[in-house]
C-alpha positions as CSV (number, residue, x, y, z in Angstrom):
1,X,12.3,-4.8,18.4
2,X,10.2,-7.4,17.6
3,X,8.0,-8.3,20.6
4,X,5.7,-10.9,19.1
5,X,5.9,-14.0,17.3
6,X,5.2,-14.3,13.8
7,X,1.6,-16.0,12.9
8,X,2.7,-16.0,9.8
9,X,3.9,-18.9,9.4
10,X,3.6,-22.3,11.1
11,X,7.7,-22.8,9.5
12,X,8.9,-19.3,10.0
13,X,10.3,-18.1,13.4
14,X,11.4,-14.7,14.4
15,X,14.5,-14.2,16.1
16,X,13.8,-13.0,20.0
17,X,16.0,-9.2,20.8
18,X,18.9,-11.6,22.1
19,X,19.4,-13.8,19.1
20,X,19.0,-10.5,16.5
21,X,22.5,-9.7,15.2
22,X,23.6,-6.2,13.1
23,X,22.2,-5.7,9.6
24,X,25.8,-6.0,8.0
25,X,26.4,-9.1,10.5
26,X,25.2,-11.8,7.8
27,X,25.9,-15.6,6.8
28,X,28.5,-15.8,3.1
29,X,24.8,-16.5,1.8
30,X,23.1,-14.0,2.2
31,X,26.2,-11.3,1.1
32,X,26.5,-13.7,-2.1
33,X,22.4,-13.2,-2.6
34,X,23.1,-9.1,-2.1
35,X,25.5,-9.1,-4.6
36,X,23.8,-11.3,-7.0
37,X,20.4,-8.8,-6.6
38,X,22.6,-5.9,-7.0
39,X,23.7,-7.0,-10.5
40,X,19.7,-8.3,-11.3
41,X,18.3,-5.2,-10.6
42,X,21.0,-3.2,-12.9
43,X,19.1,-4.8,-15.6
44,X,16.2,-3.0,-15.1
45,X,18.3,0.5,-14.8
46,X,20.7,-0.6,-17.6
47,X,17.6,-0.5,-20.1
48,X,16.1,3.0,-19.4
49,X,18.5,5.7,-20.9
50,X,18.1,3.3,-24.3
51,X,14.3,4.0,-24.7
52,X,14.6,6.8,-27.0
53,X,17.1,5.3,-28.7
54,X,15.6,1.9,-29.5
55,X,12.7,3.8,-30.9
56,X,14.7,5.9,-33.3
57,X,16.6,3.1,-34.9
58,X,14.2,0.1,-34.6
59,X,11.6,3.1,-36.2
60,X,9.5,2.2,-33.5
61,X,7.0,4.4,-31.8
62,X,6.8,5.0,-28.4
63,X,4.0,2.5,-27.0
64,X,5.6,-0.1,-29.1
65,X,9.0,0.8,-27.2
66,X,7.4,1.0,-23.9
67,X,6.5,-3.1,-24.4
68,X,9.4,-4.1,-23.3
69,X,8.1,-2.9,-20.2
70,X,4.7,-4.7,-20.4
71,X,6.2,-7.9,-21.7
72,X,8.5,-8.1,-19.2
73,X,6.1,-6.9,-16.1
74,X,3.6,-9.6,-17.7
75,X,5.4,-12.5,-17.7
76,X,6.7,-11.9,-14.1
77,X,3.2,-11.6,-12.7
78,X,2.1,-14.9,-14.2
79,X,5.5,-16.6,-13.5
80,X,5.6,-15.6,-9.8
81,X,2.6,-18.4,-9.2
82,X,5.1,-20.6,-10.3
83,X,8.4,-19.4,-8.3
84,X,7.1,-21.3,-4.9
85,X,6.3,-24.7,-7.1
86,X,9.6,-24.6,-8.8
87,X,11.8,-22.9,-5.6
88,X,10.4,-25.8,-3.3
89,X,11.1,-28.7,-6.2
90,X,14.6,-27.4,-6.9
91,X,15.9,-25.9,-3.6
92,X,16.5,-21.6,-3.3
93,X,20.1,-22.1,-4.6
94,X,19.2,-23.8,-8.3
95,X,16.5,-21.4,-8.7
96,X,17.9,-18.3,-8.3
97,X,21.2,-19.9,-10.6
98,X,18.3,-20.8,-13.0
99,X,16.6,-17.5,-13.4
100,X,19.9,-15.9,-13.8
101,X,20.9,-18.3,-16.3
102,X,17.5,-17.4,-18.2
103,X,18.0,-13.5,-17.8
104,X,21.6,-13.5,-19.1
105,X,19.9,-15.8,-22.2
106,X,17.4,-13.8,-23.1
107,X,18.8,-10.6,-22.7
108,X,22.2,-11.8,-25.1
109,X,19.5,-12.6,-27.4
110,X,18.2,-9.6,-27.5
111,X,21.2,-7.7,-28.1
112,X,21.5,-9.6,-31.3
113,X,17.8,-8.7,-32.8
114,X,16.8,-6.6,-35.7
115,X,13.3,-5.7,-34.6
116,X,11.1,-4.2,-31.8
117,X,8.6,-7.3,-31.6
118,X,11.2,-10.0,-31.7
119,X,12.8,-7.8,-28.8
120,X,9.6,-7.5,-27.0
121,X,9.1,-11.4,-26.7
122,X,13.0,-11.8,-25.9
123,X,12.2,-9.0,-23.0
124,X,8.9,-11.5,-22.1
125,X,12.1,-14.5,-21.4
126,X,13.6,-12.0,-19.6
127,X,11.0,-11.6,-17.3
128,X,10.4,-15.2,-16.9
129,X,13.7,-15.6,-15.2
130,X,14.0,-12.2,-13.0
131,X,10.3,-14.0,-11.2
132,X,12.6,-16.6,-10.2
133,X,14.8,-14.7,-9.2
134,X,13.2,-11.7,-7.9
135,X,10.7,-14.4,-5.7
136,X,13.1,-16.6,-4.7
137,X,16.0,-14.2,-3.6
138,X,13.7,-11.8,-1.3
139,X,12.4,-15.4,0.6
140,X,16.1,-16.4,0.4
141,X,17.6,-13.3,2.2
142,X,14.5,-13.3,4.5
143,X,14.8,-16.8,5.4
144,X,19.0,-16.8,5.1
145,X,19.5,-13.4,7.4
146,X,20.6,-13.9,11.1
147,X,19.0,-10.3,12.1
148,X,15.2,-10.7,11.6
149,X,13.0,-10.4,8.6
150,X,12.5,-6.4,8.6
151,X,16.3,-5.7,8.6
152,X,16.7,-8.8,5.8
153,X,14.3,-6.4,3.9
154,X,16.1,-3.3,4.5
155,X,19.2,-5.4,3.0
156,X,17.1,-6.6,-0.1
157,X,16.0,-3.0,-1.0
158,X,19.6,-2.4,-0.8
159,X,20.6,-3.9,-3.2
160,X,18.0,-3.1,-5.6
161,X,18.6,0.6,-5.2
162,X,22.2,-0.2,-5.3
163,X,21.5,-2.1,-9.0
164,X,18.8,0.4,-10.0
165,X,21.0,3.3,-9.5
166,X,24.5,2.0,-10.7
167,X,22.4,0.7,-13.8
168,X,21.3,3.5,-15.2
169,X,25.1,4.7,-15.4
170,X,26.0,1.9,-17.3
171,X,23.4,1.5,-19.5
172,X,23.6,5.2,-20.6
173,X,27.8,4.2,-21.4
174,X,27.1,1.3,-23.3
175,X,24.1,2.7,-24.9
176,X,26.0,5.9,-26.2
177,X,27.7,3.4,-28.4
178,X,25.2,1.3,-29.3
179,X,21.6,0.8,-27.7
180,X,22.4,-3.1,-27.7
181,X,25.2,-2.5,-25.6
182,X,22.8,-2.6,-22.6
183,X,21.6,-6.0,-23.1
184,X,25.0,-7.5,-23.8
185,X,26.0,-6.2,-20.5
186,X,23.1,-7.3,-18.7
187,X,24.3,-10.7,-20.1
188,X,27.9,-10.6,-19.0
189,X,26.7,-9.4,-15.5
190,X,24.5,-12.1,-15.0
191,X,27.1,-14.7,-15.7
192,X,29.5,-13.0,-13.1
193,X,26.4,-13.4,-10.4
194,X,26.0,-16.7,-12.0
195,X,29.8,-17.7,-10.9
196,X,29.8,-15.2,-7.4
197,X,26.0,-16.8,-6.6
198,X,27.5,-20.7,-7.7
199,X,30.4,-20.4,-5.6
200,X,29.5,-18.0,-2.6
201,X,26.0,-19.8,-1.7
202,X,26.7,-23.8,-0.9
203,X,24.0,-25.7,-1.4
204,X,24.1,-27.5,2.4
205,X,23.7,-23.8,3.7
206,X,19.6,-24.2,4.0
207,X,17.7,-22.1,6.2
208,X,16.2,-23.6,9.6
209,X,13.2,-22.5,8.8
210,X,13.2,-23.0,5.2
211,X,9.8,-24.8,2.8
212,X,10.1,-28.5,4.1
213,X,7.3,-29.7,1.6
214,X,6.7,-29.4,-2.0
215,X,4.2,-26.3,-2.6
216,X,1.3,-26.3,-5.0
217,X,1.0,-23.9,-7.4
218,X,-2.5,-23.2,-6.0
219,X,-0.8,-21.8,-2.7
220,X,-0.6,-18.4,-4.3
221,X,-3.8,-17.9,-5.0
222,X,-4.9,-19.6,-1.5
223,X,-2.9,-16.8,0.2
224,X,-5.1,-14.3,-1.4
225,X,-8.2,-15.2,0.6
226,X,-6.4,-13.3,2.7
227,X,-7.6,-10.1,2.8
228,X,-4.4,-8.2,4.3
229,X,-2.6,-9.6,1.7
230,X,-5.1,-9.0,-1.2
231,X,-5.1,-5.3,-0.5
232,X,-1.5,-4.8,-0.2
233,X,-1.5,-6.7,-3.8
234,X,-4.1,-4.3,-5.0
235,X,-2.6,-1.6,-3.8
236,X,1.0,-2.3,-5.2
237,X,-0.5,-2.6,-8.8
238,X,-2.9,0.7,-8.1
239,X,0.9,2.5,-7.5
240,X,3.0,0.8,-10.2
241,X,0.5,2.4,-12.7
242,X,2.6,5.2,-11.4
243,X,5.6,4.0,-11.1
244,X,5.9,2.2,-14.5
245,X,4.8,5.5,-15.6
246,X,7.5,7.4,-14.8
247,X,10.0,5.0,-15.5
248,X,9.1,3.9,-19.1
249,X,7.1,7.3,-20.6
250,X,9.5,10.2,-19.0
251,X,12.6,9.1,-20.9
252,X,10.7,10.8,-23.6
253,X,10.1,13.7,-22.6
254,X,13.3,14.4,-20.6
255,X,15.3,15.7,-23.8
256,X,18.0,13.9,-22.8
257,X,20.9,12.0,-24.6
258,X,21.6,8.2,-23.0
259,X,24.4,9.8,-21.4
260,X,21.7,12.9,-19.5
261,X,19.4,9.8,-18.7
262,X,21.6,7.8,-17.0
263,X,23.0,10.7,-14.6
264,X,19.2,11.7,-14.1
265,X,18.0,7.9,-13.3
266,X,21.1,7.6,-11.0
267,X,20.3,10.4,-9.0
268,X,16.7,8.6,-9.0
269,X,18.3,5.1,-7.7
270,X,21.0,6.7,-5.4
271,X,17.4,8.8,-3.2
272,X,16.0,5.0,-3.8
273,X,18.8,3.1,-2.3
274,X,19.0,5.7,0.2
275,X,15.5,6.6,1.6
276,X,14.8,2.5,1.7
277,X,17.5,1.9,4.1
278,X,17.8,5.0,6.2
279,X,14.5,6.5,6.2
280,X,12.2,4.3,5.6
281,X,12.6,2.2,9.4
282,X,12.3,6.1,10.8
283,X,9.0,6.6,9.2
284,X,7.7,3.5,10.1
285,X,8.9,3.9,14.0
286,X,7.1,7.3,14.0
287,X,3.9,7.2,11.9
288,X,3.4,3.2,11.8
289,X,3.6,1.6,8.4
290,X,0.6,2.1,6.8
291,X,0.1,5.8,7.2
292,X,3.8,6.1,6.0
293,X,2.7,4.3,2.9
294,X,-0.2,6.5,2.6
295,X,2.3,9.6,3.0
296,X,4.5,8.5,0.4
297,X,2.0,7.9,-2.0
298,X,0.3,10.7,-2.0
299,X,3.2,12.7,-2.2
300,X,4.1,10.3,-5.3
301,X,0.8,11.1,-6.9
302,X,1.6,15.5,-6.2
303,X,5.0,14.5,-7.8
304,X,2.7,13.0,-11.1
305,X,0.5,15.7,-11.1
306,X,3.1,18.6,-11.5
307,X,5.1,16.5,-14.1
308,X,1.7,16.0,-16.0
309,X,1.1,20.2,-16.0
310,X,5.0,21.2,-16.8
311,X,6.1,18.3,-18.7
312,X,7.6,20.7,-21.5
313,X,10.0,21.8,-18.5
314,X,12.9,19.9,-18.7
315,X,14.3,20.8,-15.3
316,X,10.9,20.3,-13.7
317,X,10.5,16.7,-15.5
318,X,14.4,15.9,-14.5
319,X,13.8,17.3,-10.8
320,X,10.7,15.1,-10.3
321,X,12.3,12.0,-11.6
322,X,15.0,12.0,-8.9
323,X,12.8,13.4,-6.1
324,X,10.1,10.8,-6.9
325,X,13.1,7.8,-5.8
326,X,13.0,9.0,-2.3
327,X,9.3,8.4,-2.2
328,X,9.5,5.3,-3.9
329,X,12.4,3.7,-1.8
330,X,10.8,4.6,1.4
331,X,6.9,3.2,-0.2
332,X,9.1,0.0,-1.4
333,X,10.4,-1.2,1.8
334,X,7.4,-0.4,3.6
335,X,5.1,-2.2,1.6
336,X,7.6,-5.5,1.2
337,X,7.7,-5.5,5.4
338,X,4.1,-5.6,5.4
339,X,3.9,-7.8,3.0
340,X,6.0,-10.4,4.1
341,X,4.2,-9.9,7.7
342,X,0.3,-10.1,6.4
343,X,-1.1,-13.1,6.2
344,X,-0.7,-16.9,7.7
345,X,1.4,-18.1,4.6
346,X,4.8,-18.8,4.2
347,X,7.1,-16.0,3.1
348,X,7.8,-17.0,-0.3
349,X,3.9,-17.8,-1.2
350,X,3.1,-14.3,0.2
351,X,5.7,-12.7,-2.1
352,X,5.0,-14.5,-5.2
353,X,0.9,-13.6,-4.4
354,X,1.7,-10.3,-3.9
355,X,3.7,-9.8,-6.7
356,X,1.3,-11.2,-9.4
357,X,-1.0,-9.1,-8.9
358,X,1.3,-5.7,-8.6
359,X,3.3,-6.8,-11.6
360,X,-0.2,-6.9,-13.7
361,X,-0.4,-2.6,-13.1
362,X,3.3,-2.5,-13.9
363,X,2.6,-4.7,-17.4
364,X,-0.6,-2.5,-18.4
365,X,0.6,0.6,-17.3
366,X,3.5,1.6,-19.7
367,X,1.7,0.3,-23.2
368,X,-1.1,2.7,-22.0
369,X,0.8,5.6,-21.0
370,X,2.9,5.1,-24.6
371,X,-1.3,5.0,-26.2
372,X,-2.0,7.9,-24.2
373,X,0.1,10.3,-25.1
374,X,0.0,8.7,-28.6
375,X,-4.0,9.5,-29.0
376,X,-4.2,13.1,-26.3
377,X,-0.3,14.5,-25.7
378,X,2.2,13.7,-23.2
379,X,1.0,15.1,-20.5
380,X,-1.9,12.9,-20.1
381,X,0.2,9.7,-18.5
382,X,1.4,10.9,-16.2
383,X,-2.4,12.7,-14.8
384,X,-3.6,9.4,-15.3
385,X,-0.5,7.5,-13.4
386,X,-1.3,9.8,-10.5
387,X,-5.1,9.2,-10.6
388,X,-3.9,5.6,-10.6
389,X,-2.0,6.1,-7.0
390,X,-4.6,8.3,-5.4
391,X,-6.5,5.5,-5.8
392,X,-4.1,3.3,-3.7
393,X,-4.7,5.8,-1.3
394,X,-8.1,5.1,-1.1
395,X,-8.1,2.2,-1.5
396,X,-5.7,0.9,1.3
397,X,-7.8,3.2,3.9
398,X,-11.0,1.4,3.2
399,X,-9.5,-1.2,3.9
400,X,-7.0,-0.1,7.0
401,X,-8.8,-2.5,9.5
402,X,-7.3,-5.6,7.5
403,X,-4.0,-4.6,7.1
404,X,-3.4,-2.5,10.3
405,X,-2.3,-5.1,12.4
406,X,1.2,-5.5,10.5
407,X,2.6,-2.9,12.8
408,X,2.2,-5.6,15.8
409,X,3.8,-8.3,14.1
410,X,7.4,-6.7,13.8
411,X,8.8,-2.9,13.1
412,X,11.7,-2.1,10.9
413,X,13.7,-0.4,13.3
């Protein structure tokens, strides 16, 4: 399984076949870190059905709606330089207590406001914490997990899928009553991971091969004179122009009350949760990671294209949505392995590199798609977010002698 040492990382070792244990044989730390992502990530789900809603009663109009996407994508990609500086100053545990702390904040906050832009800068706080604790819980569960770093992945896409899809649900529940009812229950989640997260993950519990010096916040962009990792970083914000497409423009076009949404996003999360666990390690094993990535996304852009020519079908809108999840679990956990084994860097440096730059697409992408539709019609996001992930295509194949070699390093399987 993994057959080669990581040169990754001067501080990051690789369990040998022998000392590799069963995904669901994990450290308390590591399942409190699963649970706390699960309940993160239902933030993001929780929001979605609300989207018309919000723009109804805040009389808002759609691109000014979808900023609480681009707020909270933007301040992520410019707090992820930071997560490494702060995670290696305060330890993994206070870090992740302190993003949640600031999610659960902000998002209370914004339950409580009376108009769209003060609830687009409370959704910029929100993204603030969710880099700390988006960064620091992937390097957590990496550096925490007993069965090597590709399985540690497979459990971190997990949870998200598990939080993205439950989220949705919920949100459409609580939004029925009342589109504030999402953010007050992102709130009260976050202070249960707060208390599970507090008590589950003791603070002597430190990984062996955890940061043993204080990193500089120039470290991130150091990492990226790395050309593997620059290209995966490239090619993650290429794709979330697609991705952030679909997930903040085709609420509105869906037809859908916040109940309809939430079924049709859980459906989405559930092939999500699925695909990243299951099929992605099967894809990799067979076709190698980067032509799997290749696969999905083109598939991903095909998916676009056809809800950019019937996007006045419901069911053809409402099909694509949930189909799309399966591409996008198996892309996600694909691209994170390959990420994580890149470049020379430490895990946590490459992640918050990496994720700069592919939360920048996802920040620009839904304001445009919102102006898009705004100035042609609503068909013309999502042509454009599938131009956007062709590109990726591209892109990454120009570049495939870079990256190629994260195949050697270590397979999901």
């Amino acid at each position: 399984m993994v057959s080669k040492t990581l040169k990754a990382s001067s501080v990051n070792t690789i369990p040998t076949i022998q000392e590799e244990e069963s995904l669901l044989k994990q450290p308390k730390a590591v399942w409190a870190v699963f649970f706390a992502c699960i309940i993160a990530f239902m933030g993001l789900g929780l929001v979605d059905p609300i989207l018309p809603a919000i723009a109804e009663q805040l009389n808002a109009s759609h691109s000014e709606v979808t900023l609480l996407f681009t707020s909270y994508n933007a301040v992520m990609a410019v707090a992820m330089l930071i997560t490494g500086t702060v995670s290696s100053r305060l330890g993994i545990k206070w870090t992740l207590l302190t993003g949640i702390v600031i999610i659960a904040l902000f998002s209370a906050l914004g339950g409580f406001s009376n108009d769209i832009w003060t609830l687009v800068g409370l959704r910029g706080g929100w993204g603030l914490g969710n880099a700390l604790f988006v960064a620091t819980s992937l390097a957590a569960i990496v550096s925490l997990s007993n069965s090597g770093t590709a399985k540690a992945i497979i459990l971190y896409e997990a949870a998200i899928g598990l939080g993205i899809s439950v989220g949705p649900l919920i949100g459409g529940w609580l939004g029925a009553m009342s589109w504030r009812g999402p953010f007050l229950g992102v709130a009260t989640l976050m202070v249960i991971a707060f208390i599970g997260l507090f008590i589950l993950m003791p603070k002597s519990k430190t990984p062996t091969n955890a940061v043993k010096s204080k990193t500089s916040l120039m470290d991130p962009f150091r990492a990226l004179k790395h050309r593997s990792l620059l290209v995966f970083g490239i090619t993650a914000a290429l794709y979330n122009f697609g991705f952030f497409t679909l997930l903040a423009y085709a609420p509105f076009v869906m037809g859908l009350d916040e109940h309809g949404l939430g079924f049709v996003f859980l459906g989405w999360g559930i092939l999500l949760a699925i695909t990243s666990v299951f099929m992605a390690p099967k894809l990799q094993q067979w076709f190698g990671t980067i032509k799997s990535m290749c696969m999905m996304l083109i598939l991903f852009a095909i998916v676009l294209v056809l809800m950019g020519i019937w996007t006045s079908t419901q069911w053809v809108i409402i099909a694509a949505v949930i189909f799309s999840g399966s591409l996008l679990g198996n892309n996600n956990t694909l691209i994170t392995t390959a990420v994580m084994n890149a470049a020379p860097v430490e895990r946590s440096t490459a992640s918050a590199a990496y994720s700069f730059l592919r939360f920048i697409g996802g920040a620009i992408a839904p304001f445009m798609a919102g102006k898009l539709a705004e100035i042609y019609n609503s068909s013309v996001p999502f042509i454009v977010g599938a131009s956007f992930v062709f590109i990726s295509v591209v892109f990454i194949w120009f570049n495939y002698k870079h990256v190629k070699h994260v195949d050697s390093v270590e397979s999901i399987h």
